[in-house]
FILUMLUM-406679 format. One line per field, with one value per residue (C-alpha): x, y, z; residue number from 1; residue in one letter. Coordinates in nm, 2 decimals, decimal comma. Layout:
! FILUMLUM-406679
east: c(X/...) $
north: c(Y/...) $
up: c(Z/...) $
i: c(NUM/...) $
aa: c(a/...) $
! end
This chain:
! FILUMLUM-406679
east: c(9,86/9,75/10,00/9,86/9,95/10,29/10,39/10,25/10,48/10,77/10,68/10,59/10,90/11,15/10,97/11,10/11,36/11,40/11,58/11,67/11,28/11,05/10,81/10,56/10,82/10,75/11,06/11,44/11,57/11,89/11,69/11,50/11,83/11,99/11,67/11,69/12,06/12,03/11,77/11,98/12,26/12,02/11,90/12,24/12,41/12,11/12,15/12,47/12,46/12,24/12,36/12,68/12,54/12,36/12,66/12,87/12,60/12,58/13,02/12,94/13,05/13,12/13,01/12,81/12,62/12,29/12,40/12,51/12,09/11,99/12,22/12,08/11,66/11,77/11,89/11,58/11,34/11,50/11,49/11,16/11,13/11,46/11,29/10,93/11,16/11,30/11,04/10,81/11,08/11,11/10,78/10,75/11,02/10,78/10,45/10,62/11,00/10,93/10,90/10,59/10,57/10,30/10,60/10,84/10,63/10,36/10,41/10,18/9,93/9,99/9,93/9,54/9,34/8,97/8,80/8,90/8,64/8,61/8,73/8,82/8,60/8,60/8,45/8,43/8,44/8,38/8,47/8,24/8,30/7,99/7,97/7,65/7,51/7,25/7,58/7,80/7,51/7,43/7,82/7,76/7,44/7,62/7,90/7,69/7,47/7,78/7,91/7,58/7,56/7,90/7,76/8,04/7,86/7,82/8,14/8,14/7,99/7,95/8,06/7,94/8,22/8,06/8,27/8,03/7,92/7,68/7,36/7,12/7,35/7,41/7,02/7,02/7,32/7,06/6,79/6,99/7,13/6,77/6,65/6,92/6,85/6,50/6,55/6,78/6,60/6,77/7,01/7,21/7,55/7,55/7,68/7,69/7,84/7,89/8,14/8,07/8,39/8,70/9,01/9,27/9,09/9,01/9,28/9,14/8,80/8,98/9,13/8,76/8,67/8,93/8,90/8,53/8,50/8,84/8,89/8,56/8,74/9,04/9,05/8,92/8,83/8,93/8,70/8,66/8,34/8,42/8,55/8,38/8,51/8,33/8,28/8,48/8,80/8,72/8,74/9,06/9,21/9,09/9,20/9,51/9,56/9,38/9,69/9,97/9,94/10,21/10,08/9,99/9,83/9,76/9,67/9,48/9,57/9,29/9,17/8,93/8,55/8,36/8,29/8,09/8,36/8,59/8,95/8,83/8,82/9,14/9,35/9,24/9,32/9,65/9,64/9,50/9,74/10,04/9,99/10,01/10,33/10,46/10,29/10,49/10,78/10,81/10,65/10,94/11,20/10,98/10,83/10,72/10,77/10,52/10,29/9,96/9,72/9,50/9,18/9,09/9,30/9,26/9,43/9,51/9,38/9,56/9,90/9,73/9,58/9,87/10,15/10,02/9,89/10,02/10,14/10,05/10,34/10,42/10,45/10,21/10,16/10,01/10,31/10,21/9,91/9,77/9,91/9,68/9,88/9,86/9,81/10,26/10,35/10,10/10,30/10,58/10,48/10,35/10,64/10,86/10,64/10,70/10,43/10,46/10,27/10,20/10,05/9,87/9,99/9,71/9,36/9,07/8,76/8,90/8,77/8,77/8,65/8,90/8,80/8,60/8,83/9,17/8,99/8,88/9,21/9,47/9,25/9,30/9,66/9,77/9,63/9,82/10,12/10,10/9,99/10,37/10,57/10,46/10,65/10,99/10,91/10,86/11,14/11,33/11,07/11,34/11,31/11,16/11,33/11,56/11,33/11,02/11,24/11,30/10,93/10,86/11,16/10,98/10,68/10,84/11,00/10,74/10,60/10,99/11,04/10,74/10,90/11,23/11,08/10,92/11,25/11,41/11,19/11,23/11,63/11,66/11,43/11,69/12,01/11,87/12,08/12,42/12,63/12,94/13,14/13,08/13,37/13,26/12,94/12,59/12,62/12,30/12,30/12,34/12,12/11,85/11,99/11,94/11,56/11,44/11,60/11,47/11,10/11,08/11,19/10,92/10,67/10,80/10,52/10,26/10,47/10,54/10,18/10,10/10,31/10,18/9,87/9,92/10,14/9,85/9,52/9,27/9,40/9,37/9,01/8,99/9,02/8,77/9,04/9,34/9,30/9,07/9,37/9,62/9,35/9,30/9,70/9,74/9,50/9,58/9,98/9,86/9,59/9,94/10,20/9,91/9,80/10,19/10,29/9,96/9,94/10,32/10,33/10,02/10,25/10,50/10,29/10,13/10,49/10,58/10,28/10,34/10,60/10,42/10,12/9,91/9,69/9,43/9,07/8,95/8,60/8,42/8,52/8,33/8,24/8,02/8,07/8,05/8,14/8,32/8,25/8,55/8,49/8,58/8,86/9,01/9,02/9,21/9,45/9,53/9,89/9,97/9,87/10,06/10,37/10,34/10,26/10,63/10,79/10,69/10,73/11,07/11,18/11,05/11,27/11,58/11,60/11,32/11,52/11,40/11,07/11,07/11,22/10,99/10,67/10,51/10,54/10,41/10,14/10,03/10,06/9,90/9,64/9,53/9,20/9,03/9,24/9,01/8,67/8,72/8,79/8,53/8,26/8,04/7,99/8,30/8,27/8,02/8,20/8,47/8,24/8,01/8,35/8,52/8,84/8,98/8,75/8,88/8,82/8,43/8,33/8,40/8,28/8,09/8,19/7,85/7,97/7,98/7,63/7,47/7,63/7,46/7,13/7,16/7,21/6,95/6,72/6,90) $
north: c(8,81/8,50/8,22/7,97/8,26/8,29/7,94/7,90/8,18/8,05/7,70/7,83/8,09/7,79/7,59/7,84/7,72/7,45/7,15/7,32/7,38/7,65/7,69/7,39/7,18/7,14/7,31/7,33/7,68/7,56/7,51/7,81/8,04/7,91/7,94/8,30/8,32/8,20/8,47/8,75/8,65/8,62/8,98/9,17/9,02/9,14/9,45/9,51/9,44/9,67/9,96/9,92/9,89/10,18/10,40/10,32/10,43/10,76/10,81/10,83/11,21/11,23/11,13/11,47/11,61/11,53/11,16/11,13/11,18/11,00/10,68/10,73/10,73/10,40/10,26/10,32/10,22/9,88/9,64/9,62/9,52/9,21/9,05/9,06/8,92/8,64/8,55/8,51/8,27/8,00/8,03/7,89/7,65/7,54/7,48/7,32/7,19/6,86/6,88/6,86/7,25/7,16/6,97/7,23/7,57/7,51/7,15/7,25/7,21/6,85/6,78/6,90/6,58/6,68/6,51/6,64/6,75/7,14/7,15/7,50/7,81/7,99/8,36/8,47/8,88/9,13/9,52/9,73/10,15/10,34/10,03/9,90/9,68/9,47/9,36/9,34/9,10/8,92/8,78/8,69/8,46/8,32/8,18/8,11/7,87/7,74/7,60/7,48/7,25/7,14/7,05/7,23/7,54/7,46/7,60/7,93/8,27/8,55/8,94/9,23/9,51/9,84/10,18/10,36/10,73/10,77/10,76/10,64/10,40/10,28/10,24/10,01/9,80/9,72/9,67/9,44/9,25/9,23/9,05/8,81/8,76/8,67/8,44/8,21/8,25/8,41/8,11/8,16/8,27/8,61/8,94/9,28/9,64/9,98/10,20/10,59/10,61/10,46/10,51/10,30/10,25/9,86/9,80/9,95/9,78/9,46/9,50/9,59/9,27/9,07/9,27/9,22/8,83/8,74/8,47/8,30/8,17/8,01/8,16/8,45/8,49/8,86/9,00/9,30/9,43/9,30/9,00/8,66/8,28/7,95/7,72/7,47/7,70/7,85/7,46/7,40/7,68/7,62/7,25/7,36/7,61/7,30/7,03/7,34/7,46/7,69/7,84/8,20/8,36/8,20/8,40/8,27/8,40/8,64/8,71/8,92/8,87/8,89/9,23/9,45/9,76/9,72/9,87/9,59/9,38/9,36/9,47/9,15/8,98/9,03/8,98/8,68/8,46/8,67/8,66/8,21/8,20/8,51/8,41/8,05/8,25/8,41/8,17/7,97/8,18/8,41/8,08/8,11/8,48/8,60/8,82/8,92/9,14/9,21/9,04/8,70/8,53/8,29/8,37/8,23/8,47/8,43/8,49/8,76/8,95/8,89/9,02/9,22/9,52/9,85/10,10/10,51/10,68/10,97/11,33/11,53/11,46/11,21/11,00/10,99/10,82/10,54/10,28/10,29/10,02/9,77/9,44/9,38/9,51/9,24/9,01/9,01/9,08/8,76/8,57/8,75/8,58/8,25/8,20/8,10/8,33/8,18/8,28/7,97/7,98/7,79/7,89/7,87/8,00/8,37/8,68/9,08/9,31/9,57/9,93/10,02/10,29/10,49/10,77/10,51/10,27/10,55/10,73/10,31/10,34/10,67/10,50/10,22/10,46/10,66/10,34/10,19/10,50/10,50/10,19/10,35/10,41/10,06/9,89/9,90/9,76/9,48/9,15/9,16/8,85/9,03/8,86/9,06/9,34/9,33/9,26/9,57/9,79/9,55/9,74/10,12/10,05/10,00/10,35/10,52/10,32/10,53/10,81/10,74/10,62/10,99/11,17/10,94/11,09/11,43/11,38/11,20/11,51/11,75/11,55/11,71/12,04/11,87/12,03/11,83/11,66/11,32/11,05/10,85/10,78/10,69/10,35/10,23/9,90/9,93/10,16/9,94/9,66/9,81/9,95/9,59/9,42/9,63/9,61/9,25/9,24/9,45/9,23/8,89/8,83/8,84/8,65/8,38/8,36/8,35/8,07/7,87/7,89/7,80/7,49/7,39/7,27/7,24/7,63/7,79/7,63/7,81/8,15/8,10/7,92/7,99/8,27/8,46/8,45/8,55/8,84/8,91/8,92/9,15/9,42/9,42/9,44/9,77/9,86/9,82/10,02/10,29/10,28/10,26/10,60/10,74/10,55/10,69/11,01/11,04/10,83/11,11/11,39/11,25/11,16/11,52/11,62/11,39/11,58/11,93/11,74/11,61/11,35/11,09/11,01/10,65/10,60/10,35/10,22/10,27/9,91/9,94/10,02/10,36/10,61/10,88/11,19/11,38/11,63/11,44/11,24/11,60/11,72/11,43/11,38/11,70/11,72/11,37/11,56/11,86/11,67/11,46/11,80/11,92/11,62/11,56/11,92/11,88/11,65/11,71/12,04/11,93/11,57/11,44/11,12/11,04/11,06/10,68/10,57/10,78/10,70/10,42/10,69/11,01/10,78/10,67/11,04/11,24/10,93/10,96/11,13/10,92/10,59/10,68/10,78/10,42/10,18/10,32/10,32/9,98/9,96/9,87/9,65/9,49/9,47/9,26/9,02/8,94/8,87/8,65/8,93/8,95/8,69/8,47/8,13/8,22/8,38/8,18/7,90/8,04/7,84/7,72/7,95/8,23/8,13/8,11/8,45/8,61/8,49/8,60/8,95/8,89/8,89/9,18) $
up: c(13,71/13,93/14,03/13,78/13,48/13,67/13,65/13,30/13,14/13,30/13,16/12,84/12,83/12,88/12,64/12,39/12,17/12,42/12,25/11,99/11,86/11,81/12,09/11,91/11,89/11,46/11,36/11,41/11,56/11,35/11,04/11,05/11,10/10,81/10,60/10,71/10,66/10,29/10,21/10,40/10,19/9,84/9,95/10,03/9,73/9,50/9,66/9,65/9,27/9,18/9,40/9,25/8,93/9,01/9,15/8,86/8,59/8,78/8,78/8,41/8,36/8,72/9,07/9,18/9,50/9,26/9,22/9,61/9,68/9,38/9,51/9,85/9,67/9,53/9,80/10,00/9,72/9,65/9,99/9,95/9,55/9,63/9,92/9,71/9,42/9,67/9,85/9,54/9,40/9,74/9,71/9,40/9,47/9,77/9,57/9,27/9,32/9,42/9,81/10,08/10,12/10,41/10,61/10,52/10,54/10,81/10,97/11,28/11,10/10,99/11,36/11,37/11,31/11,05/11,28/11,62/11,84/11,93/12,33/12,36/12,42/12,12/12,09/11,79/11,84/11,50/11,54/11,39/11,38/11,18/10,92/10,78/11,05/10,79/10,59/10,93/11,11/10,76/10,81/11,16/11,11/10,79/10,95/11,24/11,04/10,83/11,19/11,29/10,97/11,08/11,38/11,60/11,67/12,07/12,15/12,01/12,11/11,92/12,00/11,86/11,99/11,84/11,82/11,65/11,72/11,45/11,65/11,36/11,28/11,66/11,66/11,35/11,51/11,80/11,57/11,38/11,69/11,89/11,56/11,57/11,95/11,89/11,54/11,80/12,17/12,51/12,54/12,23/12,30/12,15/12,32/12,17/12,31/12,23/12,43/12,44/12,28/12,08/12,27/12,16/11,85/11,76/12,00/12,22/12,11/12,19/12,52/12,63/12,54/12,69/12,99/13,01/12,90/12,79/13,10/12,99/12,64/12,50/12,20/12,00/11,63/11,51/11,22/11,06/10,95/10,63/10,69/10,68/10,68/10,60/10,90/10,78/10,71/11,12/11,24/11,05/11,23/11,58/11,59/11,46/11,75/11,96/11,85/11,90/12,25/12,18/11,91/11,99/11,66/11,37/11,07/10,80/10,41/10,32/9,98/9,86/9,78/9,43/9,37/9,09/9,13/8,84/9,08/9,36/9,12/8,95/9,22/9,43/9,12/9,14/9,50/9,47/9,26/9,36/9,74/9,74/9,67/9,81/10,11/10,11/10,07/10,32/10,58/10,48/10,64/10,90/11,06/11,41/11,37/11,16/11,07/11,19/10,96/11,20/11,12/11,01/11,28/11,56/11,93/12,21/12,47/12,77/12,65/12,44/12,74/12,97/12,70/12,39/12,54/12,34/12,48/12,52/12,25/12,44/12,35/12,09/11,70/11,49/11,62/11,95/12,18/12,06/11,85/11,46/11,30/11,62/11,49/11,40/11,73/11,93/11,66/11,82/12,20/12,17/11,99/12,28/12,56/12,40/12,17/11,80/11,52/11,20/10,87/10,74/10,37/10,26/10,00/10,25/10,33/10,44/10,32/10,29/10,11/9,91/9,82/9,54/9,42/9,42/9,70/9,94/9,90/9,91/10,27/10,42/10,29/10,48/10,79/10,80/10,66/10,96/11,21/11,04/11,12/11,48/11,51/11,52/11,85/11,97/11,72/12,04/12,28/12,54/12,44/12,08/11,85/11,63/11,34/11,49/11,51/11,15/11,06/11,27/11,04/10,73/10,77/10,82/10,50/10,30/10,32/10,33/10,00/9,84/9,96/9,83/9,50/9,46/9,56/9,29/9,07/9,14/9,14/8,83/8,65/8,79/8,61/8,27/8,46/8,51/8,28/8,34/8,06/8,04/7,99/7,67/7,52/7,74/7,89/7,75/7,77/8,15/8,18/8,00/8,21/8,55/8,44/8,33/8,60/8,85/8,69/8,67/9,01/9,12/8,92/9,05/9,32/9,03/8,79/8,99/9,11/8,72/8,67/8,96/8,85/8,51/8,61/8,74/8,48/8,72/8,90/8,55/8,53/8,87/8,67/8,40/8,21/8,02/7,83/8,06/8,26/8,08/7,95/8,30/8,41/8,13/8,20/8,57/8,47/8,29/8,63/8,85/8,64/8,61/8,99/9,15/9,08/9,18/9,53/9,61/9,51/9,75/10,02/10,00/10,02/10,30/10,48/10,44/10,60/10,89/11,01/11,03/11,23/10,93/11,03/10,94/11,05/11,19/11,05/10,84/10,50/10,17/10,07/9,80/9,43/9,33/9,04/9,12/8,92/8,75/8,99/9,24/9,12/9,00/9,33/9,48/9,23/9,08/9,28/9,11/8,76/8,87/8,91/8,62/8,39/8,59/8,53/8,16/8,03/8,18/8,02/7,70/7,69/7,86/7,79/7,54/7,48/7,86/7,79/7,71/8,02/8,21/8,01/8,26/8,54/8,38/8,22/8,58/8,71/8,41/8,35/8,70/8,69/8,41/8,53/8,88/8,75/8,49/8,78/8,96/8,66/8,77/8,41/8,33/8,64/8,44/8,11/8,28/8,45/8,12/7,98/8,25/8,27/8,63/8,78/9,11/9,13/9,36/9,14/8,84/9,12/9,40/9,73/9,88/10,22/10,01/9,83/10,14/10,25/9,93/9,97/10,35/10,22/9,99/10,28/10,47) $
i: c(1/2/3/4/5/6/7/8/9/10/11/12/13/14/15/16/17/18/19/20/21/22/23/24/25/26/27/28/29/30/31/32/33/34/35/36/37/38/39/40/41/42/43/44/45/46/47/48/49/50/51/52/53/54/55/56/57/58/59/60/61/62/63/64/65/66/67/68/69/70/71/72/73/74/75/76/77/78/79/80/81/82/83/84/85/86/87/88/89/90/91/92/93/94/95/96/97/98/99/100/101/102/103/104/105/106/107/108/109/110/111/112/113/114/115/116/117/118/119/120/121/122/123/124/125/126/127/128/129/130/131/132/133/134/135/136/137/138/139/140/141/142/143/144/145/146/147/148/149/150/151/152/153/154/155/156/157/158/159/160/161/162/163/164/165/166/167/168/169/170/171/172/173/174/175/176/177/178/179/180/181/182/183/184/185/186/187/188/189/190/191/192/193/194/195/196/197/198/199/200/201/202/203/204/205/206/207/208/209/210/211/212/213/214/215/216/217/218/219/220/221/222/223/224/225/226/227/228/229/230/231/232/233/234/235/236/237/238/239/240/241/242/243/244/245/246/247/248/249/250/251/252/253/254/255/256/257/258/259/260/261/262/263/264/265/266/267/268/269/270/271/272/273/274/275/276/277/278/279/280/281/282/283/284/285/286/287/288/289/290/291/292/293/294/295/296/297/298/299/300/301/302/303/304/305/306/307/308/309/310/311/312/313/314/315/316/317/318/319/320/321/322/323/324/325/326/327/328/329/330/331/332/333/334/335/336/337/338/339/340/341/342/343/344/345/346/347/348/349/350/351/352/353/354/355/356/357/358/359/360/361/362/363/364/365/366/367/368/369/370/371/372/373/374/375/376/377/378/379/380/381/382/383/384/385/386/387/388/389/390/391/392/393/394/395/396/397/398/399/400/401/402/403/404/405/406/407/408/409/410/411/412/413/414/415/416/417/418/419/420/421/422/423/424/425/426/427/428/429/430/431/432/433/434/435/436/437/438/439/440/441/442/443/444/445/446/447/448/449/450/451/452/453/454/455/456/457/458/459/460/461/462/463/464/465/466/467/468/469/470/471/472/473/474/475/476/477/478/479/480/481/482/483/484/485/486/487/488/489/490/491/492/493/494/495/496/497/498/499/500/501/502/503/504/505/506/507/508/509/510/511/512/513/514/515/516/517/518/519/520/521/522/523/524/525/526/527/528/529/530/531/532/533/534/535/536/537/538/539/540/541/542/543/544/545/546/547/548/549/550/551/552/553/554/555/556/557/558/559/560/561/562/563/564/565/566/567/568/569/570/571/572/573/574/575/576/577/578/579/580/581/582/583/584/585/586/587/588/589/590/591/592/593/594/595/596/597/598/599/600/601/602/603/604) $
aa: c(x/x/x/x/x/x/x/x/x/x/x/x/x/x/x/x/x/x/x/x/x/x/x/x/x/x/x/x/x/x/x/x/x/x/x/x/x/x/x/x/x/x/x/x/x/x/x/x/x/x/x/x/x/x/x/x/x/x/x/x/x/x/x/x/x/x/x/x/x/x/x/x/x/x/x/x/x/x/x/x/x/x/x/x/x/x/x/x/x/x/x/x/x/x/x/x/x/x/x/x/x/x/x/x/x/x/x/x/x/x/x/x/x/x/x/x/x/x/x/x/x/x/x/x/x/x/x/x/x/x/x/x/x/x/x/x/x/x/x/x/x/x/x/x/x/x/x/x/x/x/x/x/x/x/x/x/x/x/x/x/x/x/x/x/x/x/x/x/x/x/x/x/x/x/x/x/x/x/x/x/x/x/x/x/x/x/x/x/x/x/x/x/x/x/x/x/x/x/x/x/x/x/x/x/x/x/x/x/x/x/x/x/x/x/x/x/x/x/x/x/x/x/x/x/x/x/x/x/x/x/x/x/x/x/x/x/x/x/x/x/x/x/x/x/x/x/x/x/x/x/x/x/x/x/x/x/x/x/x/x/x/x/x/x/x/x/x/x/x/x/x/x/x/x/x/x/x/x/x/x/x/x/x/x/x/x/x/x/x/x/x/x/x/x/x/x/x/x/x/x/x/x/x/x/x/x/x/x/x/x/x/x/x/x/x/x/x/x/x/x/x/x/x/x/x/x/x/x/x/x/x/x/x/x/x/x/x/x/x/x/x/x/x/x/x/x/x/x/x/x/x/x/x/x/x/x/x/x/x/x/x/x/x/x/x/x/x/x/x/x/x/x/x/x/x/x/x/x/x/x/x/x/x/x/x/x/x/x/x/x/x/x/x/x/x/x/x/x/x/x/x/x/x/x/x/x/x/x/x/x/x/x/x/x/x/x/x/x/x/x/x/x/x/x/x/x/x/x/x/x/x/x/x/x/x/x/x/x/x/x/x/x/x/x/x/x/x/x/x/x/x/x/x/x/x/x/x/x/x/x/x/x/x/x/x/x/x/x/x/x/x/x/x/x/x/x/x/x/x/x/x/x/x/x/x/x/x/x/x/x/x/x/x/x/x/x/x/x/x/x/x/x/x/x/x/x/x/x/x/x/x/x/x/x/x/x/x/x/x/x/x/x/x/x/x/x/x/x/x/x/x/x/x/x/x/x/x/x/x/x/x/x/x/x/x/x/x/x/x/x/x/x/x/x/x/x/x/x/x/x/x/x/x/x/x/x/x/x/x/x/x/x/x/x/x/x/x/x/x/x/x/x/x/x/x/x/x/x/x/x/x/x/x/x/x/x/x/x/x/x/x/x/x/x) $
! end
């Protein structure tokens, strides 16, 4: 690190939370802890209720060995259903109870001015890993063009950073790139490189770059290879990092493109008008410590390079080496070196692409399961914020939840065997009580993004209208209570195997929409059929009257194989579409960014 680096972090180290202000100076310090005081206080309370209400459900006929487990499963499984049920509800509060959520969510960005000319050095890099370079390019020139009719493309140059070690593939990456080359002439700012290998993964990817041309920018623009932003939406967020010099990351909110596969379609569905005001939720209280997903982002570079390398997990096992799931854990380096990150809570021009079905969206799942549980290694890094700390323990939790929601499964089934004498007659009512309480809770990010949307005409118009959307909430209400016990139950199985050595594979995504044949959806999912068939012929003999409380699970697990071979079928995909069910608001109104993106791959 040179002098000029030095003296920069210590400026910008005691900028932080100097005056009582976050590093950009927008927010309060005192403000923000009592934000996250009220919603550690909403969260322990809730949980405490219902753990209690829990416990003293299971002292009915006595408090057993069994019910010690099953009490510990449930209190696993819920954190992560109250804080989605919280932060969905400020959210909501945010976008409709009368305030400026802008001003109280994400007042950096008031300062960045719409017409304020582009000073900094952007380089806009996309990782690519054995992906379909016509479609990966196709993006690239689109947004490209997009900033060119702008008329802000000058300070921008584009990276290519290829991983791939398909050599066909390799060869069309060239291809692609020498064509682009020659469409704009030798001077156009465009760069592309393919290392012999991936160590470190897209991490690893990354820090190549920034080793190789990071001092020659300001700021980088992460993509995926499925990723893609309109040139308006990439200005926005460069002149907000431009106006907030302490502003390290900023995220944008990323939705999901139009697509013709029926599972992509309705899960980003529900993405889409749940994420808004979960998203404002939790910005509220996270603030200048949050998130960062990885892709779709805008960084400030020098902080970046100087502070956010990862480091080598030592010892053997999928646990171990290199870090899959980097993208929290450069989160909060970068808040510890005195940088804000942000998630811009905010509908704009930011895209991905989801998977077309259950196979290819559970194999991207147990990466990032296995990416998340590497991070009990580095919860205790020096110096983290305790509020990246948690975000770090956030992210854990999400996958030890499916866990402990499959060994509450399994527990529960094996209460048909306690023979003990009970003290009175089935508390039923708080039984039913603690079941609908507990499943409205986990449905409260899509409910409250319902209602937001429908308090709003010109939103629901958005969605094909009314109806449509209501038709369209309905089915993918049904498409989540079938997927969720499918998706964990392959969680756990895969969390077991992480501790005899199981691991994953880092390769390119499926994209496209494809059918998968019964064959092959048999031979993925036959251990979530197996344990369905266990679960429900258990029941039926010991304890038939469970049958109904247990129905949405066993209908997920036994339904699995024609639930994954229908949201695959591109018919059905089709079906939907001609009648308007599931649609997001570019589809029902294609943005002109994505238009020109269509036509570009038109010509691919």
């Amino acid at each position: 690190m040179n002098e000029t680096e030095t003296i920069a972090d210590d400026r910008l180290m005691a900028a932080d939370g100097a005056g009582g202000r976050t590093p950009t100076g927008v927010q309060s310090t005192r403000q923000l802890r009592l934000r996250r005081a009220v919603v550690l206080l909403l969260n322990v309370a809730t949980y405490v209720g219902l753990v209690g209400l829990f416990a003293r459900l299971l002292a009915h006929g006595g408090f057993t060995a069994l019910d010690a487990l099953l009490l510990v499963a449930f209190c696993l499984s819920t954190p992560w259903t109250i804080l989605g049920f919280w932060n969905a509800l400020i959210g909501l509060w945010q976008l409709h109870g009368g305030g400026d959520a802008s001003r109280s969510v994400y007042p950096y960005a008031c300062r960045a001015a719409e017409d304020e000319p582009i000073t900094a050095r952007v380089a806009v890099v996309m990782a690519l890993r054995n992906e379909d370079p016509e479609r990966a390019f196709a993006r690239l020139r689109t947004m490209r063009e997009d900033l060119a009719r702008n008329g802000c493309d000058d300070g921008f140059a584009w990276f290519v950073l290829s991983d791939t070690t398909h050599a066909d593939i390799a060869v069309a990456e060239e291809a692609a790139f020498a064509g682009w080359r020659a469409t704009l002439g030798p001077e156009a700012r465009l760069h592309y490189r393919r290392r012999s290998d991936n160590v470190g993964f897209k991490a690893g990817n990354i820090r190549d770059f920034l080793t190789r041309w990071g001092d020659d920018h300001d700021l980088m623009l992460v993509l995926d290879a499925d990723s893609f932003l309109g040139g308006s939406s990439i200005l926005r967020m460069v002149r907000i990092m431009q106006a907030n010099p302490m502003l390290g990351i900023l995220q944008s909110l990323v939705v999901g493109m139009p697509s013709r596969s029926p599972f992509a379609r309705i899960f980003q569905f529900g993405m889409r008008h749940g994420m808004r005001s979960y998203t404002m939720g939790a910005s509220w209280w996270a603030g200048d410590c949050g998130p960062y997903w990885g892709h779709n982002a805008v960084i400030r570079i020098a902080p970046f390079k100087a502070h956010c390398d990862l480091p080598l997990l030592p010892g053997k096992g999928p646990l171990a080496g290199h870090v899959l799931s980097h993208d929290q854990i450069e989160a909060a380096l970068m808040r510890r070196a005195g940088f804000e990150v942000r998630v811009l809570p905010e509908e704009i021009d930011s895209y991905e692409e989801n998977p077309p079905h259950i196979a290819e969206f559970t194999r991207r799942d147990l990466r990032w399961c296995q990416g998340n549980m590497q991070y009990r290694r580095l919860i205790t890094l020096p110096g983290l914020l305790a509020t990246s700390r948690f975000q770090i323990a956030w992210a854990m939790l999400m996958y030890v939840g499916a866990l402990a929601w499959v060994a509450f499964m399994i527990l529960a089934a094996l209460e048909v065997f306690d023979t003990g004498t009970p003290d009175g007659p089935f508390p039923a009512v708080l039984a039913t009580t603690l079941f609908v309480v507990t499943f409205v809770m986990s449905l409260a990010p899509k409910l409250a993004g319902l209602v937001d949307v429908l308090c709003r005409a010109g939103e629901r118009q958005r969605y094909g209208g009314t109806r449509r959307l209501l038709g369209g909430a309905l089915l993918e209400f049904v498409f989540s209570v079938l997927l969720g016990p499918v998706v964990a139950f392959r969680v756990a199985i895969f969390m077991v195997g992480l501790m005899f050595g199981r691991t994953v594979t880092w390769d390119a995504q499926a994209r496209d929409a494809a059918r998968l044949s019964w064959r092959t959806a048999l031979s993925g999912l036959w251990p979530q059929l197996l344990f369905g068939g266990v679960l429900g012929g258990l029941l039926q003999a010991q304890a038939p009257a469970a049958l109904i409380w247990a129905a949405p699970v066993l209908a997920g697990l036994l339904g699995a194989v024609p639930f994954a071979v229908l949201t695959s079928e591109p018919a059905f995909g089709r079906t939907l579409a001609r009648l308007g069910l599931c649609a997001t608001p570019e589809e029902v109104r294609p943005s002109p960014c994505l238009a020109a993106l269509d036509e570009a791959q038109k010509r691919s």
